[in-house]
VEXKOL-169133 format. One record per residue (C-alpha): residue number from 1; residue in one letter; x, y, z. Coordinates in steps of 0.02 Angstrom, whole numbers. Layout:
// residues N
@i->NUM	aa->a	c1->X	c2->Y	c3->Z
...
// end
This chain:
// residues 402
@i->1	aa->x	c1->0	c2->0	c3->0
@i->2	aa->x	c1->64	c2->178	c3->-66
@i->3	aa->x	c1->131	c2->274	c3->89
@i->4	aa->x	c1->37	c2->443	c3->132
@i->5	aa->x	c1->149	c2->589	c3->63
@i->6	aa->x	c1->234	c2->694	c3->202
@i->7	aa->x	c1->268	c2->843	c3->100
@i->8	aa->x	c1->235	c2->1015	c3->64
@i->9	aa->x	c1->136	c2->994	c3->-84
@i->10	aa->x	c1->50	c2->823	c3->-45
@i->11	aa->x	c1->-138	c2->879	c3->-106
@i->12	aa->x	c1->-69	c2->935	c3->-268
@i->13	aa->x	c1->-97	c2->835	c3->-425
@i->14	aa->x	c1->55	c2->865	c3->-570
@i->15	aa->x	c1->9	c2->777	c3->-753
@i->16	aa->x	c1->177	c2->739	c3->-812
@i->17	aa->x	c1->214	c2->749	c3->-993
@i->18	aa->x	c1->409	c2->755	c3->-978
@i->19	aa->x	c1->541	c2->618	c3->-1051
@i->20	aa->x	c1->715	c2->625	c3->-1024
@i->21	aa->x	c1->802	c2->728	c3->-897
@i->22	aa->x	c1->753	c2->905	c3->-878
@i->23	aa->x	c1->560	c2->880	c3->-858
@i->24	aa->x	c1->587	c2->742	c3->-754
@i->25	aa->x	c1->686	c2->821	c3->-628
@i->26	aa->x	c1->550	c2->940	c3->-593
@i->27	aa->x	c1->418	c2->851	c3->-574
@i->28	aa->x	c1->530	c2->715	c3->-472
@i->29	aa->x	c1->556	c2->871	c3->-342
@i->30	aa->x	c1->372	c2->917	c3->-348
@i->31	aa->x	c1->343	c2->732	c3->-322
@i->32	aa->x	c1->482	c2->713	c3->-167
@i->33	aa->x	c1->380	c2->859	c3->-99
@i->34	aa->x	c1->231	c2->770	c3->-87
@i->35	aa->x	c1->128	c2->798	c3->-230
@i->36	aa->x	c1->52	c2->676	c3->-309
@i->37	aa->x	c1->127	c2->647	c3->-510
@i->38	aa->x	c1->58	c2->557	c3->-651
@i->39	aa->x	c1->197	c2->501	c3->-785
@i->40	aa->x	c1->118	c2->487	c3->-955
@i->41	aa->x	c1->221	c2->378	c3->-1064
@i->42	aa->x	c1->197	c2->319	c3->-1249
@i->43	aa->x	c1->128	c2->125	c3->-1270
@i->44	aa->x	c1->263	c2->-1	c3->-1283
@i->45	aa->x	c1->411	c2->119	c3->-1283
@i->46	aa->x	c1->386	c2->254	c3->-1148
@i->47	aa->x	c1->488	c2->384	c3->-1070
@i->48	aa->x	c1->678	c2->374	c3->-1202
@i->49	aa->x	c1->779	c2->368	c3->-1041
@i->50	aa->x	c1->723	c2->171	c3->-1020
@i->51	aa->x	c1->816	c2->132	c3->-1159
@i->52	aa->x	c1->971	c2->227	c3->-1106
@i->53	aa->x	c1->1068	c2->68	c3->-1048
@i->54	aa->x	c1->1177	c2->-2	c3->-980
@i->55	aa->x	c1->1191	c2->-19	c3->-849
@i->56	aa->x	c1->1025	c2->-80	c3->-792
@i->57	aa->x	c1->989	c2->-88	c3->-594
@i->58	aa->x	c1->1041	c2->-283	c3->-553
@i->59	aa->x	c1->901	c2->-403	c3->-552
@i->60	aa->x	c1->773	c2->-299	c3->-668
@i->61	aa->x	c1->800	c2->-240	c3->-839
@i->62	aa->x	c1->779	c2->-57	c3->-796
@i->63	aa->x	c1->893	c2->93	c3->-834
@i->64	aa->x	c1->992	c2->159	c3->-702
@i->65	aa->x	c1->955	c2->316	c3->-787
@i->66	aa->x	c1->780	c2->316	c3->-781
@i->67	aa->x	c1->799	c2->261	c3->-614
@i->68	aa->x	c1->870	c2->409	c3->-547
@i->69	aa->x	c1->718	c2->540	c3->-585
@i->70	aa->x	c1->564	c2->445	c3->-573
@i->71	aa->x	c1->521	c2->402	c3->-407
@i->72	aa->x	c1->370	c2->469	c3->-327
@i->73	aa->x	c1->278	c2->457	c3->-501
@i->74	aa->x	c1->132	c2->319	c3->-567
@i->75	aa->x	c1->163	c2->273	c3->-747
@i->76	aa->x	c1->21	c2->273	c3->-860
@i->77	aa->x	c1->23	c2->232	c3->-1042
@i->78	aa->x	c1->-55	c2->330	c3->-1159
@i->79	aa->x	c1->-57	c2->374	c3->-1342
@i->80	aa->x	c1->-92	c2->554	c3->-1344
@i->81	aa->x	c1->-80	c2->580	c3->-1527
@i->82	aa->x	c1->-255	c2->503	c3->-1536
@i->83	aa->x	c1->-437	c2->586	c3->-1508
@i->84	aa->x	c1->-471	c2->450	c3->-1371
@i->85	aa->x	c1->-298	c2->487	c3->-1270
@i->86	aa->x	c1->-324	c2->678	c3->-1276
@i->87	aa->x	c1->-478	c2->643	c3->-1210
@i->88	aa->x	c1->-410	c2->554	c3->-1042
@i->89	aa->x	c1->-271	c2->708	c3->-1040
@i->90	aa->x	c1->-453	c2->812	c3->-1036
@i->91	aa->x	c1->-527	c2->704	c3->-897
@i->92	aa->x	c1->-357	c2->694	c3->-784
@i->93	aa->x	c1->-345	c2->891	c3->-776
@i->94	aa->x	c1->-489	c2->900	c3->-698
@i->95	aa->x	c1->-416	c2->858	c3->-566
@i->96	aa->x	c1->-238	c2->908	c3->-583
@i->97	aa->x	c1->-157	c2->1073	c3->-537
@i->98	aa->x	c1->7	c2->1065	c3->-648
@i->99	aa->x	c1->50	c2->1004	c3->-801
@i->100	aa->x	c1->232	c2->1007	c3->-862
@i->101	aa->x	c1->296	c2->955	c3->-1035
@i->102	aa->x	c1->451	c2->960	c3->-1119
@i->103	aa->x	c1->409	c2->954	c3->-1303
@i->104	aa->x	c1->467	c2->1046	c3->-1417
@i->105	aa->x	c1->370	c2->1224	c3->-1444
@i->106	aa->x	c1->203	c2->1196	c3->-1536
@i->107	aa->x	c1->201	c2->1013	c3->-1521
@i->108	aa->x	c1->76	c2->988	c3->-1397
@i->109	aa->x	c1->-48	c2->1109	c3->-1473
@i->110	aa->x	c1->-78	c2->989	c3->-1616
@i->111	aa->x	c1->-189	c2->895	c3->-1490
@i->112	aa->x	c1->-265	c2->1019	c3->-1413
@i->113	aa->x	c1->-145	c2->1028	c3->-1262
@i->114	aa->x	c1->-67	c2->1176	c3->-1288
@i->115	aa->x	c1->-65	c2->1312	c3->-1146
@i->116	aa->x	c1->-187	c2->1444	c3->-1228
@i->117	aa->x	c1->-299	c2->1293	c3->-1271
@i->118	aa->x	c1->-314	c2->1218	c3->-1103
@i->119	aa->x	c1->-311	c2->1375	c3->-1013
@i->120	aa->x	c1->-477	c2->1413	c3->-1074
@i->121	aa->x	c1->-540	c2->1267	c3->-1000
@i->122	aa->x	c1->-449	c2->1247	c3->-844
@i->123	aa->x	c1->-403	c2->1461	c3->-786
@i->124	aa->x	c1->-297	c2->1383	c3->-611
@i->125	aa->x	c1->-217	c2->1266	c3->-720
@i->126	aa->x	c1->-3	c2->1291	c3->-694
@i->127	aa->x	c1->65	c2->1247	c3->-858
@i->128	aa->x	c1->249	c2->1239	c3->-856
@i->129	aa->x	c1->323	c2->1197	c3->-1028
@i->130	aa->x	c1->534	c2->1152	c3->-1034
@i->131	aa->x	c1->623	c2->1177	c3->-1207
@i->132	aa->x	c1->785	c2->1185	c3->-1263
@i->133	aa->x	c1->757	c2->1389	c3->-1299
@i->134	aa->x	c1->591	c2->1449	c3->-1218
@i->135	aa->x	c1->438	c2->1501	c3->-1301
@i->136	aa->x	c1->474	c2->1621	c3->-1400
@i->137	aa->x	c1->648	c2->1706	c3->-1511
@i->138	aa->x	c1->729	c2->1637	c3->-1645
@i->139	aa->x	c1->793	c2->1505	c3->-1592
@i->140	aa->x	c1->626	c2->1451	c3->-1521
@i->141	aa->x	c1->576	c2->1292	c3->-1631
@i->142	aa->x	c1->758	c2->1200	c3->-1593
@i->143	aa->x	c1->766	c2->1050	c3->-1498
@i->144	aa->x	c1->872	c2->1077	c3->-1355
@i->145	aa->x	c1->1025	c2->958	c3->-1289
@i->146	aa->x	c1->1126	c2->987	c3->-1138
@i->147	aa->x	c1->1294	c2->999	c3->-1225
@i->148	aa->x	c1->1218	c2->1087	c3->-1368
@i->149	aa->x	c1->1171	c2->1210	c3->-1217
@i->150	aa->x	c1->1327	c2->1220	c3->-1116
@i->151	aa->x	c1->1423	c2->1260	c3->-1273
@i->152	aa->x	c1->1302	c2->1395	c3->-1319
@i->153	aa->x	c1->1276	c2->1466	c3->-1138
@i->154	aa->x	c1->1457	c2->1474	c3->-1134
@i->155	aa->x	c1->1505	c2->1356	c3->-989
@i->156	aa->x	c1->1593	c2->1265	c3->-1117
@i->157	aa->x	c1->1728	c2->1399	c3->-1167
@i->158	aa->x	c1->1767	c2->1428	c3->-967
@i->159	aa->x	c1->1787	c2->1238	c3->-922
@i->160	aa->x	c1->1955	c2->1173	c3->-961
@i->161	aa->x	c1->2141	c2->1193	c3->-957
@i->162	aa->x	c1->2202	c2->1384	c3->-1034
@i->163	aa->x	c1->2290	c2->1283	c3->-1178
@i->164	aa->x	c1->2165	c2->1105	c3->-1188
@i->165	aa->x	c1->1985	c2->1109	c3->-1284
@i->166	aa->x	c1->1842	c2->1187	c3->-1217
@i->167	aa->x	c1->1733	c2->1053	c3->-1084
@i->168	aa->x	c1->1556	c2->1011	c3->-1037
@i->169	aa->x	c1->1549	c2->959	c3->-867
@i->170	aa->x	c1->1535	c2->801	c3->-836
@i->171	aa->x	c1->1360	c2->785	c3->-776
@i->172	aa->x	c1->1202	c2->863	c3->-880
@i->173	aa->x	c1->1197	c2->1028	c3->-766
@i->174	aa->x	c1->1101	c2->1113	c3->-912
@i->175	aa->x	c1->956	c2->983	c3->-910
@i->176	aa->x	c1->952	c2->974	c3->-717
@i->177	aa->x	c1->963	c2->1192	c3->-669
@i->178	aa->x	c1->823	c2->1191	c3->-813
@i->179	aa->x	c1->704	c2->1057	c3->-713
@i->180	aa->x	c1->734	c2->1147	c3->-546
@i->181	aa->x	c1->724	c2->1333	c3->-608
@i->182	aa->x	c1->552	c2->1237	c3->-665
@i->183	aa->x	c1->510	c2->1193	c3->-501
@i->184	aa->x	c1->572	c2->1354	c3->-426
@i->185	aa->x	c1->435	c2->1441	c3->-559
@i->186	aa->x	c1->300	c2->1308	c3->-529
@i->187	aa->x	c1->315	c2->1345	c3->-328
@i->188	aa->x	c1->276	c2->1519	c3->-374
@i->189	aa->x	c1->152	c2->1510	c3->-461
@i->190	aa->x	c1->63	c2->1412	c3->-347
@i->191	aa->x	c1->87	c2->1558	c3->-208
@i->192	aa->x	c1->13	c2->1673	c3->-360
@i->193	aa->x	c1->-143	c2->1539	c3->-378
@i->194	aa->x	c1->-185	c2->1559	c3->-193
@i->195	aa->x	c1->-212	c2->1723	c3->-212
@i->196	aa->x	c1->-289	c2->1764	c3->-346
@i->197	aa->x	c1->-354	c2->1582	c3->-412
@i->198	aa->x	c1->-269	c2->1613	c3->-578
@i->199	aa->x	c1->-149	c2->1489	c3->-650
@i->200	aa->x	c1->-23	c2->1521	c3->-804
@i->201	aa->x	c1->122	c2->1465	c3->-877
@i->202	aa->x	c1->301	c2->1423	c3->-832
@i->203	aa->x	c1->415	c2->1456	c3->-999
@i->204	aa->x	c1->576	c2->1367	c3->-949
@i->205	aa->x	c1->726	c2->1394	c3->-1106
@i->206	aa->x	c1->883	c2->1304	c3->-1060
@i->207	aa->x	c1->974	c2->1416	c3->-1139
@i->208	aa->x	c1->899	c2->1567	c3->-1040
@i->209	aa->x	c1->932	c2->1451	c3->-873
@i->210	aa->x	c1->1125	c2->1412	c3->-912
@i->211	aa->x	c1->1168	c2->1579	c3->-953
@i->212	aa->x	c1->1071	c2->1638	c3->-786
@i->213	aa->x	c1->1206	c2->1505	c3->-700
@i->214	aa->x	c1->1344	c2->1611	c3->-764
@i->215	aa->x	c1->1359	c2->1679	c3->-609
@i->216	aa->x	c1->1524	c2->1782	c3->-574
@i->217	aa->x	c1->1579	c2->1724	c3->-745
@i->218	aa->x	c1->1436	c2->1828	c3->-832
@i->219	aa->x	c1->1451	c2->1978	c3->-717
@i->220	aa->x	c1->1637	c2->1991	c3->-744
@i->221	aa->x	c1->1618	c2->1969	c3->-925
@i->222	aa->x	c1->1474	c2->2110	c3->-905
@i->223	aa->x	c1->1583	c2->2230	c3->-815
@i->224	aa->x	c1->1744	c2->2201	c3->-933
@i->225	aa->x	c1->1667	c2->2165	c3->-1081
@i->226	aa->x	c1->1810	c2->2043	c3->-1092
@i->227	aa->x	c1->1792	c2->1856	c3->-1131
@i->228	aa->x	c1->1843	c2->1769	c3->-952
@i->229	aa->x	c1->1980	c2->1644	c3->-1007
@i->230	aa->x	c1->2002	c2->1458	c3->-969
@i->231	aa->x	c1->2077	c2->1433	c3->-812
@i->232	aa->x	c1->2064	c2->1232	c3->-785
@i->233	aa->x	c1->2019	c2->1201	c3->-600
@i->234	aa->x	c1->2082	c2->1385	c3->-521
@i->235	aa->x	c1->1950	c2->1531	c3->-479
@i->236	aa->x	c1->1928	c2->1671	c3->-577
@i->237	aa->x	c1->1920	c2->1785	c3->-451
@i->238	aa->x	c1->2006	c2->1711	c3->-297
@i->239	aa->x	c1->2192	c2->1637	c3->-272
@i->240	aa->x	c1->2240	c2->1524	c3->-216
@i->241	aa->x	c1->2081	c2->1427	c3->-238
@i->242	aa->x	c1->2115	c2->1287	c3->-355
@i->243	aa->x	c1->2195	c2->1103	c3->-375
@i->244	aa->x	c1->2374	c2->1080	c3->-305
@i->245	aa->x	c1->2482	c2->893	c3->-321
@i->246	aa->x	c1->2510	c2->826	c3->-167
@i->247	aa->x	c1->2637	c2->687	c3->-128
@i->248	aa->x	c1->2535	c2->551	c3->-172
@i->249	aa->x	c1->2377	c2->658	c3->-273
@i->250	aa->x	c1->2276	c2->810	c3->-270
@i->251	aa->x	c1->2193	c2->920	c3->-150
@i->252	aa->x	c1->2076	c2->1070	c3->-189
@i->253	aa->x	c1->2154	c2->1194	c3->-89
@i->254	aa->x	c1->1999	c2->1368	c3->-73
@i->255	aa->x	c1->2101	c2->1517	c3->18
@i->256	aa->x	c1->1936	c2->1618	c3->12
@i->257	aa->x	c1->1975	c2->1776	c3->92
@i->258	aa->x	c1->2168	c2->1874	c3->145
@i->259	aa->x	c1->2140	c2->1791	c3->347
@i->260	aa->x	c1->2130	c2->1642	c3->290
@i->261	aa->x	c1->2289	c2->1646	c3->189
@i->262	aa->x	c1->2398	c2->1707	c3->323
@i->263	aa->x	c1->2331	c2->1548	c3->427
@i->264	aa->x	c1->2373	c2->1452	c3->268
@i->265	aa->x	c1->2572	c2->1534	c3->269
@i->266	aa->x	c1->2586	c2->1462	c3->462
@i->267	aa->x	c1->2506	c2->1314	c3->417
@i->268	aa->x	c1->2628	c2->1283	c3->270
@i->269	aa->x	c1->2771	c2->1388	c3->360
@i->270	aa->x	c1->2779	c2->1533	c3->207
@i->271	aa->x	c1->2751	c2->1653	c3->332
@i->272	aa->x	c1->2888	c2->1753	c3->241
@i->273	aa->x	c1->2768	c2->1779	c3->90
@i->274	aa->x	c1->2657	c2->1896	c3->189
@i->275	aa->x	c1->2807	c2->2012	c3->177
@i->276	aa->x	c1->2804	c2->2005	c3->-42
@i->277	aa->x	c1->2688	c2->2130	c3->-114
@i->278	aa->x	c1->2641	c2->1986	c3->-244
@i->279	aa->x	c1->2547	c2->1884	c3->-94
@i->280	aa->x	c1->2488	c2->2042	c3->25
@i->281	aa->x	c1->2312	c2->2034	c3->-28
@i->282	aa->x	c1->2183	c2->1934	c3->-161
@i->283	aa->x	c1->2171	c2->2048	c3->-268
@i->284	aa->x	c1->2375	c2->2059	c3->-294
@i->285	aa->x	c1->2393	c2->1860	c3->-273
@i->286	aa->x	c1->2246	c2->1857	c3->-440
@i->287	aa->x	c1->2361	c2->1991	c3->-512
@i->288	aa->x	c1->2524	c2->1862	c3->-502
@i->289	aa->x	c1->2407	c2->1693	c3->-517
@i->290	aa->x	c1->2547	c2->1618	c3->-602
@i->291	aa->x	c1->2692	c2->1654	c3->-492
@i->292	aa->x	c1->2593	c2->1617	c3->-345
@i->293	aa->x	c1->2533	c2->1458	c3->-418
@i->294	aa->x	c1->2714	c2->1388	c3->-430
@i->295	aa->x	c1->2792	c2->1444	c3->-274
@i->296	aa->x	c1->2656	c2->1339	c3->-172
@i->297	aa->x	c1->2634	c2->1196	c3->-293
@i->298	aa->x	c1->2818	c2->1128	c3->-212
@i->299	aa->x	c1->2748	c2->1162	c3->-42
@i->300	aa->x	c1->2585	c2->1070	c3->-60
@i->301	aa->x	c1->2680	c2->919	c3->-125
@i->302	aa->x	c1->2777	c2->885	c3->13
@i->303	aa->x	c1->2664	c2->817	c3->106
@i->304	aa->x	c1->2521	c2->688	c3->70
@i->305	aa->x	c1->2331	c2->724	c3->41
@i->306	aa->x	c1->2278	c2->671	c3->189
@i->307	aa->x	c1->2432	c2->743	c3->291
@i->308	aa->x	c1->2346	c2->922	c3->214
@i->309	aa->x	c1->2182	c2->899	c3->236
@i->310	aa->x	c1->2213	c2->853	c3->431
@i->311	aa->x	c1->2320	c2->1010	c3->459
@i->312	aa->x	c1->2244	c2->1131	c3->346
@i->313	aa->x	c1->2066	c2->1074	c3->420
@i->314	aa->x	c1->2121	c2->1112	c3->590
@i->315	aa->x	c1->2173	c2->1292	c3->567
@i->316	aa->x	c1->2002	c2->1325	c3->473
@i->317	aa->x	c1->2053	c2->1307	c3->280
@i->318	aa->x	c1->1957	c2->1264	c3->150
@i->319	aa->x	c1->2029	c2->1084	c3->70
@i->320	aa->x	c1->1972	c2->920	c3->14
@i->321	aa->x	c1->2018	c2->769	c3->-61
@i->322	aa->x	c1->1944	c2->726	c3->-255
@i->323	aa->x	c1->1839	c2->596	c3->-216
@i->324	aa->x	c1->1802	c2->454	c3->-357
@i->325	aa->x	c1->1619	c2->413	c3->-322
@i->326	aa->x	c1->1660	c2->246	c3->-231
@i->327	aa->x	c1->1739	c2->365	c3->-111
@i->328	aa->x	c1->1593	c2->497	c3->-109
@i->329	aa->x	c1->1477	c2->364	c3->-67
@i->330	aa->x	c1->1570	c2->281	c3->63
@i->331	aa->x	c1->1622	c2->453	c3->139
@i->332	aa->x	c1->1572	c2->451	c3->325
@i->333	aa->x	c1->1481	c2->611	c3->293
@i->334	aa->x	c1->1389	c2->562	c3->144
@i->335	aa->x	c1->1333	c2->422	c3->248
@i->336	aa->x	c1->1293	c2->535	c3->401
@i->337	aa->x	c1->1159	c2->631	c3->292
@i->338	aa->x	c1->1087	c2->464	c3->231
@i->339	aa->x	c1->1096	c2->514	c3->26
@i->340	aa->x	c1->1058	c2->359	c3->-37
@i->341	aa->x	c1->893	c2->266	c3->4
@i->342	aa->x	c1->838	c2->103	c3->-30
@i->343	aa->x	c1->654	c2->80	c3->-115
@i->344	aa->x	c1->545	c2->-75	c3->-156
@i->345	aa->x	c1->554	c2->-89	c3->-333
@i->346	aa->x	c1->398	c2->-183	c3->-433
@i->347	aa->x	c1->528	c2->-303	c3->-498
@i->348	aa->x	c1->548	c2->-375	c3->-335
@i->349	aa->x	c1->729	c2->-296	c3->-327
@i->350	aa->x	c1->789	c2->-175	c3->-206
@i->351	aa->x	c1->830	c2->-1	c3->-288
@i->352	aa->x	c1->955	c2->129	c3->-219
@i->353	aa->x	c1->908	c2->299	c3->-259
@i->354	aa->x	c1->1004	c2->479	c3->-223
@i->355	aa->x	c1->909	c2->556	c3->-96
@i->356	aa->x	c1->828	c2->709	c3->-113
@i->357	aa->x	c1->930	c2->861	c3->-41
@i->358	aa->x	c1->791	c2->961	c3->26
@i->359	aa->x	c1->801	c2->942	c3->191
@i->360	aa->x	c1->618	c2->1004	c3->290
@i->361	aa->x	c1->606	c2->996	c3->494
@i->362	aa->x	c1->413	c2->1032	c3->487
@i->363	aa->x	c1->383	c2->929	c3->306
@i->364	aa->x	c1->499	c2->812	c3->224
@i->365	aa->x	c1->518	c2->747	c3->77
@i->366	aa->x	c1->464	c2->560	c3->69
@i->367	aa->x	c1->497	c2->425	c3->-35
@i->368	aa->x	c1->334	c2->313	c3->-108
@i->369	aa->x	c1->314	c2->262	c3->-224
@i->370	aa->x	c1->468	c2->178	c3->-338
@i->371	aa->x	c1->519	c2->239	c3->-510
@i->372	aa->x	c1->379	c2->133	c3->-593
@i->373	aa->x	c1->373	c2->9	c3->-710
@i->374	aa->x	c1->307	c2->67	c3->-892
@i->375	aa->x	c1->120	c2->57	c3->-879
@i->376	aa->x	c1->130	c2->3	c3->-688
@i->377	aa->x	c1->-8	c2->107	c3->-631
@i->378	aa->x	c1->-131	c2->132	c3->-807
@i->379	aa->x	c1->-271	c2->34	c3->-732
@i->380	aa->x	c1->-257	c2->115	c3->-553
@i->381	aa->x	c1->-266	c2->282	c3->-619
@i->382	aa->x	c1->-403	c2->256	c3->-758
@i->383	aa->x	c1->-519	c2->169	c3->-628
@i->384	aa->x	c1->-474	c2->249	c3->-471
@i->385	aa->x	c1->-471	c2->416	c3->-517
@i->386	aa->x	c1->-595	c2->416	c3->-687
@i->387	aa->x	c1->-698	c2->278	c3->-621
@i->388	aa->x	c1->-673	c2->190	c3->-800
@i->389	aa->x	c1->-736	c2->-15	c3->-805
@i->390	aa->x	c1->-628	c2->-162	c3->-819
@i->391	aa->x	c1->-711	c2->-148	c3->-1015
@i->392	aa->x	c1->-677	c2->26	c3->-1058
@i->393	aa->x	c1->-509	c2->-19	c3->-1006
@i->394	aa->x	c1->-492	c2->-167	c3->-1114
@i->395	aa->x	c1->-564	c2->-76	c3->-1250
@i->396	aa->x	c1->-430	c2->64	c3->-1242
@i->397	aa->x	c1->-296	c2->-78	c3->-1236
@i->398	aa->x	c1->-375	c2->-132	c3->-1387
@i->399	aa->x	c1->-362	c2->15	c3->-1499
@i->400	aa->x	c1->-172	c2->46	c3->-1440
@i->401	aa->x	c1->-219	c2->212	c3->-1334
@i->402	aa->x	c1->-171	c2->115	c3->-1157
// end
């Protein structure tokens, strides 16, 4: 039996018309929060990320992938490209608050789903539609992929070494900010519905999201009207506060602020760099990057990473080991905060899944329901919440809709 939501938003109802990554991850949060979320999926194939193996979790013969941002959401099959399946889209809103989609723009409208169409029908609807580059510009009917994205929201040309190609990172951070900015938008709107009983839409453009995550980047580029250069794994702004070799690896070393760098010089005995102009203050140590960079790169590799991280911890520095993932998940911390949980799956398996990060005192997020299997929960939802018969069930079956 499905475990009462804890969360937030448990009353809420989200019809979920997202594939991949980006939609997924917001309605996954609105899901952890305790809303309830209904996955539409196509017949036979469902959501793409299904097929994105291996690896599969042991013991079933589902993605890891789709694994990871499904949870809290009952899969129903449905072909909406046909009169009978827009018809059940009709029927579900009733009694749904949100509906987010990630097609691309004008897609959905075909069918009669698009936002000025169902808006007319249901005014408190929240309609919050992801794409690749918003709702309207140019650029507008693209598809959108995260490293299409990051190399067009310029992440790309600041990640890497000065002389080495430009890099994506190395997880889909243009998908994921997109689904959560989504969230963010969808959580306001909802304060704007209790007010005024008025619903609208969410228009979510990756590209508007990742340049948004510029940060620093963008507003030093915006005040010099100078491309920021690649500086491989050293700050733009701050030094030192970058990767040094240690005796037997690498440590991040982050000297955030000119106190902590004169703890740093008695840590490491350089006390007599306090005394050079070069190393006095940030903004002169960004100023010499270079020369500072190699007169502590011999002092950070005389002793081992662990050797640093022990003394530089104690007097209050910023430093860390770079963890492989075997070592983030068996890090004593990472344990501590309980980041991975273990679900029921349908299969009969056991599923791990990354815990949520949202941490509530009052209302927390709550895991119940498993990433389904495709079509798990069709007959649940068409007879539990539209009262339809074993027949009219059938029937749909029949005809390919279910």
């Amino acid at each position: 039996m499905e475990k009462a939501p804890s969360g937030p938003l448990r009353g809420l109802r989200v019809l979920d018309l997202t594939r991949v990554l980006a939609g997924p991850t917001c309605t996954q949060m609105l899901g952890d929060l305790g809303a309830e979320v209904i996955k539409i999926e196509r017949p036979e194939a469902g959501d793409d990320t299904r097929g994105f193996a291996p690896p599969v979790w042991p013991e079933t013969k589902e993605s890891a992938y789709f694994l990871g941002v499904n949870r809290n959401k009952k899969s129903l099959t449905l072909d909406i490209s046909k009169p009978e399946g827009q018809d059940i889209i009709h029927q579900l809103l009733d009694g749904c608050d949100i509906l987010v989609e990630n097609f691309k723009v004008g897609a959905l409208a075909k069918y009669g789903l698009g936002f000025e169409q169902l808006s007319q029908k249901f005014p408190g609807l929240i309609y919050c539609s992801i794409t690749g580059f918003g709702q309207t510009g140019p650029y507008a009917p693209r598809p959108g992929y995260d490293s299409l994205i990051q190399a067009m929201g310029g992440v790309m040309s600041l990640t890497g070494e000065p002389d080495g190609l430009p890099q994506k990172v190395g997880v889909p951070v243009a998908d994921l900010f997109a689904g959560l900015y989504g969230c963010i938008g969808i959580l306001a709107a909802l304060r704007h519905r209790e007010r005024t009983g008025q619903g609208q839409q969410v228009d979510i453009g990756m590209l508007d999201t990742s340049v948004a995550w510029l940060a620093n980047q963008g507003m030093n580029f915006l005040a010099t009207k100078e491309n920021p250069a690649r500086l491989g794994n050293q700050h733009p702004n701050i030094v030192p506060y970058q990767v040094f070799p240690t005796r037997d690896g690498h440590i991040v070393l982050s000297v955030g602020n000119d106190p902590t760098f004169a703890r740093f010089c008695e840590v490491t005995g350089q006390q007599a760099l306090l005394s050079d102009e070069r190393f006095a203050t940030n903004a002169s140590r960004v100023a010499n990057r270079e020369f500072v960079t190699q007169t502590l790169t011999p002092v950070m590799q005389s002793r081992s990473t662990d050797e640093w991280v022990t003394a530089l911890e104690a007097a209050k520095i910023g430093c860390g080991p770079i963890n492989t993932l075997e070592k983030v998940f068996a890090d004593p911390h990472v344990q501590a905060r309980k980041v991975v949980v273990e679900m029921p799956h349908s299969s009969g398996a056991t599923v791990e899944v990354i815990a949520n990060p949202v941490r509530l005192s009052a209302t927390p997020t709550d895991y119940r329901v498993a990433p389904p299997l495709l079509g798990e929960h069709s007959e649940d939802v068409l007879s539990g919440l539209l009262g339809m018969s074993e027949a009219q069930i059938a029937a749909l079956r029949t005809k390919g809709i279910v």
